[in-house]
N, C-alpha and C positions, 0 to 999 in steps of 0.2 A: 459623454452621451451614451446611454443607454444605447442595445445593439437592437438589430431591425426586432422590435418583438412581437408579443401578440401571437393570434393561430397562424398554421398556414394556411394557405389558399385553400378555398373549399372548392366544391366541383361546380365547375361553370364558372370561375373566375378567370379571366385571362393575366398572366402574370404582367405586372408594371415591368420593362425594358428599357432600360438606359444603357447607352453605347457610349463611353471615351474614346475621344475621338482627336488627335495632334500626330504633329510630325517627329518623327524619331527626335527621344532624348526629353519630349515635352512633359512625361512623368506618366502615361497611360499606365502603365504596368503598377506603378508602385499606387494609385490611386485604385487600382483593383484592388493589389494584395491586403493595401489597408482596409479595402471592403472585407476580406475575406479573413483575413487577420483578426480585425478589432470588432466587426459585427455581425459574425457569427455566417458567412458567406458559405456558401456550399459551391460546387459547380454545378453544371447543368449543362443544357441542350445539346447533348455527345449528336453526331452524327458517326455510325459504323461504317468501318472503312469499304464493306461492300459495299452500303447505298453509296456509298460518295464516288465510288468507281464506276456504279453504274451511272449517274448523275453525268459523271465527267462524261461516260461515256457517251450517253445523251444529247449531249450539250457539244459534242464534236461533231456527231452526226446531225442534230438539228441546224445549226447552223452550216456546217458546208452543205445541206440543201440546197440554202439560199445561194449557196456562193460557191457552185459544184465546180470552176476552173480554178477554187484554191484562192491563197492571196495573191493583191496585184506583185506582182514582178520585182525581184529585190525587197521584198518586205518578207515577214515571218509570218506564221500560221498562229493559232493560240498557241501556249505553252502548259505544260501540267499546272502551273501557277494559276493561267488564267481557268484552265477548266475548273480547278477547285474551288476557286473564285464563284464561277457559277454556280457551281453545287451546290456552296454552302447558303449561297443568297437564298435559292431555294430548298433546302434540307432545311434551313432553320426556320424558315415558314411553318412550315409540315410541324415540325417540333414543338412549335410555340402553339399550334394549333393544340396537338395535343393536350399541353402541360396544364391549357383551362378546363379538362376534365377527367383529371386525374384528381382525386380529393387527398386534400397534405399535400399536393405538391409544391414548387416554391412560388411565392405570391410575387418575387423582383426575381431579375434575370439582366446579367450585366453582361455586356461586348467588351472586348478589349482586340482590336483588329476585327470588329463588325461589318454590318454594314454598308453604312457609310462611309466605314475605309476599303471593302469589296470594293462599291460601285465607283467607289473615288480610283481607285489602282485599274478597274477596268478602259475608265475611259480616258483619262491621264497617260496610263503606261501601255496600256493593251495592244495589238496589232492593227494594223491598216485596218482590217474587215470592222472592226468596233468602232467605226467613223460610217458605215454605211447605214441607210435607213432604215433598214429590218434590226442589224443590233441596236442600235439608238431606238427604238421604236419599243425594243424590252428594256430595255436599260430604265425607259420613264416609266412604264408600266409596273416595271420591280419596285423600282422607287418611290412612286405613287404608291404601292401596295405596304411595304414600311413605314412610310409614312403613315399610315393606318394604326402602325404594331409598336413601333418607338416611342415612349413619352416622353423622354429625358435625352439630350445629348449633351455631355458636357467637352466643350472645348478646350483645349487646354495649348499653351504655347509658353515661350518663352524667347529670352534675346535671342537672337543670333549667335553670340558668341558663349553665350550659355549653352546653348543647343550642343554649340560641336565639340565644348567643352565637358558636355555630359557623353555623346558617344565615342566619343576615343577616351578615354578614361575609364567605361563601364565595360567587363570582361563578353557583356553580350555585342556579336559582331553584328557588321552593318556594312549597307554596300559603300555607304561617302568616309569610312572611315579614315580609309588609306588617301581621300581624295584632297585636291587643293582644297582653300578655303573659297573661292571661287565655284570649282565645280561643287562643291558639298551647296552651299546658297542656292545654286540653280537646281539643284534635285529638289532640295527642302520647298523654295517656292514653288515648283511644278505642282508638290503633294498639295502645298497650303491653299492652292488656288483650284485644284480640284476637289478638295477636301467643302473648300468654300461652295462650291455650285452646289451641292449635295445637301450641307447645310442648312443653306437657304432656303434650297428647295422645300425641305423640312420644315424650317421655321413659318413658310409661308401656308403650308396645311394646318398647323396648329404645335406639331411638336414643340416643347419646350428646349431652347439653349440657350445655356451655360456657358459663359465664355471665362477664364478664371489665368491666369499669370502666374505660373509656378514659379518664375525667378524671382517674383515679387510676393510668394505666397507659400506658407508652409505646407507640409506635404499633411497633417494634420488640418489645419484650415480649408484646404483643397477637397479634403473629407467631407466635413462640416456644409460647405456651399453645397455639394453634391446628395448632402443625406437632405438638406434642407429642398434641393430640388426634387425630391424623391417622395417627401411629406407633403409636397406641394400638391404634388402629381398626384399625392392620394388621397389628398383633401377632396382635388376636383371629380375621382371617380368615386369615392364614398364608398370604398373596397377594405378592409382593413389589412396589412403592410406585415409581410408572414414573416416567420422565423428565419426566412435565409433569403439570402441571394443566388439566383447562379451567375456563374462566369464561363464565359468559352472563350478561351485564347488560344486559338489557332496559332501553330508554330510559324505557318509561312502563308 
């Protein structure tokens, strides 16, 4: 298959957004690179490490407003993980806003740790306070708000034993690496089941998902489902499908 081609985005186009979205080892990464790889992928939507400092910074001082005696008693506060989490939610907003009126800029813009794996790791792994009604009360507002900007999410999973088969094996670390098979299970379903509310949630506004079985599916075919979701996507806005992709894969 021919790589994304055609012009790029012209000005006032919002670029198509599709986010890979599984639990460690499900293939996210290599389903990028092959975007980026085999059809002509660029990166895209940097956030500078000032704004995302100040973001974070933002987003510590906004919320302990709400919550000015700290967290409840033996629990943790955010962590730099989770402020960056926030930043990005919002940085990439701001970014994507941009990029429809920038003319040549890129027409698709892909996640690998987007989203959907933010708002999934906020309220899954996040602190006491992100169980209160003022975080939970951004958290749908965010979400509702991507739900607007996502058109593509592709799911991706695999067995179980395939899973922990691929991260102890692969030289990129992980926190279940070192862990039983047991404790590894219970981290993986925590994500998949937060991963899943997010999803849903998505799928029930309109977003389009993908659900695809990498251990029963070549990393090539995995492609293929994903580009054809992506033609879909551009059928139904009648946009024409620019020269590149971006990617932003955020390290942590």
């Amino acid at each position: 298959m021919e790589a994304f081609g055609g012009s790029e985005g012209t000005e006032g186009d919002r670029p198509l957004v599709i986010e890979a979205v599984g639990v460690a080892g499900s293939g996210k990464s290599t389903l990028i690179r092959q975007l980026e790889h085999e059809h002509g992928v660029r990166s895209g939507v940097p956030i500078g490490r000032t704004e995302t400092a100040l973001r974070e910074l933002w987003a510590a001082l906004r919320f302990t407003s709400f919550s000015p005696w700290g967290s409840p008693e033996g629990t943790r506060w955010f962590s730099r993980q989770d402020l960056r989490d926030i930043a990005h939610l919002e940085g990439w907003e701001r970014r994507l806003s941009e990029l429809g009126v920038v003319p040549g800029g890129p027409s698709v813009v892909s996640f690998d740790h987007g989203p959907v794996f933010r708002l999934a790791r906020l309220e899954g792994f996040g602190p006491a306070v992100t169980r209160s009604d003022t975080f939970r009360g951004w958290l749908r507002r965010t979400a509702d708000r991507w739900s607007r900007t996502l058109d593509v999410i592709v799911v991706l999973d695999a067995p179980d034993a395939t899973l922990l088969q691929r991260i102890r094996t692969r030289a990129q670390p992980h926190a279940v690496r070192a862990a039983t098979d047991t404790e590894a299970l219970v981290f993986l379903g925590r994500f998949r089941q937060a991963h899943e509310r997010f999803v849903t949630l998505m799928a029930e506004r309109g977003v389009t998902v993908v659900r695809l079985d990498t251990g029963a599916m070549t990393p090539h075919d995995v492609v293929l489902a994903s580009r054809a979701a992506l033609d879909a996507a551009r059928s139904r806005r009648g946009s024409p499908l620019g020269s590149a992709v971006a990617s932003d894969r955020p390290g942590s």
